[in-house]
Phi, psi and omega in degrees: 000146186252135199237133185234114174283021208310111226256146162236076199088263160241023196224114203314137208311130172280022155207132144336129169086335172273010194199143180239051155233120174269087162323110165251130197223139171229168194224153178220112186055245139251057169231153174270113164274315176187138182247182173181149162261107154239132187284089161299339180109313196223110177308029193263123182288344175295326156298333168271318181268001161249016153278350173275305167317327189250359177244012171052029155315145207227289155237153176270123140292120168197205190254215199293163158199159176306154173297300169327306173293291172317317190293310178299316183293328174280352168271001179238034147086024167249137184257140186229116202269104166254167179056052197254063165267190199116125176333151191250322182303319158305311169278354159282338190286328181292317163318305192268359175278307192255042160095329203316341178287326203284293188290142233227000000 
């Protein structure tokens, strides 16, 4: 599973669209198979949200986000964790220890 964190540092963005650096963590059961810090370049979410599609991130972690934006994304199959802080590697680790990434 491909899981996309967008980061404020080490800490999950408090809002979609404010930050253009992402934790892309992908998982094979509950083990993290590879992570990366990837740079867009640009905080733009119409830019972030067709690079998650086209790169099969499977769910978004984050802090707040617009409805429009969460609606789009669950409608083309990324399941979306909102209202989300916290260090963000810590909280994927806890996501996927206790299955919460798997359910849909």
């Amino acid at each position: 599973m491909k899981i996309a964190v967008p980061l404020f540092g080490d800490r999950v963005s408090p809002y979609f669209g404010a930050s253009a650096e992402i934790l892309l963590v992908e998982t094979h059961g509950k083990k993290i198979s590879h992570e990366a810090r990837i740079n867009m370049g640009t905080p733009d979410p119409g830019e972030i949200i067709r690079w998650l599609a086209s790169s099969r991130v499977e769910q978004l972690v984050c802090g707040g986000i617009q409805r429009i934006h969460k609606e789009w994304l669950t409608h083309n199959g990324i399941r979306v964790v909102d209202n989300q802080m916290g260090p963000a590697k810590e909280l994927v680790a806890e996501m996927i220890e206790s299955d919460s990434v798997h359910k849909l």
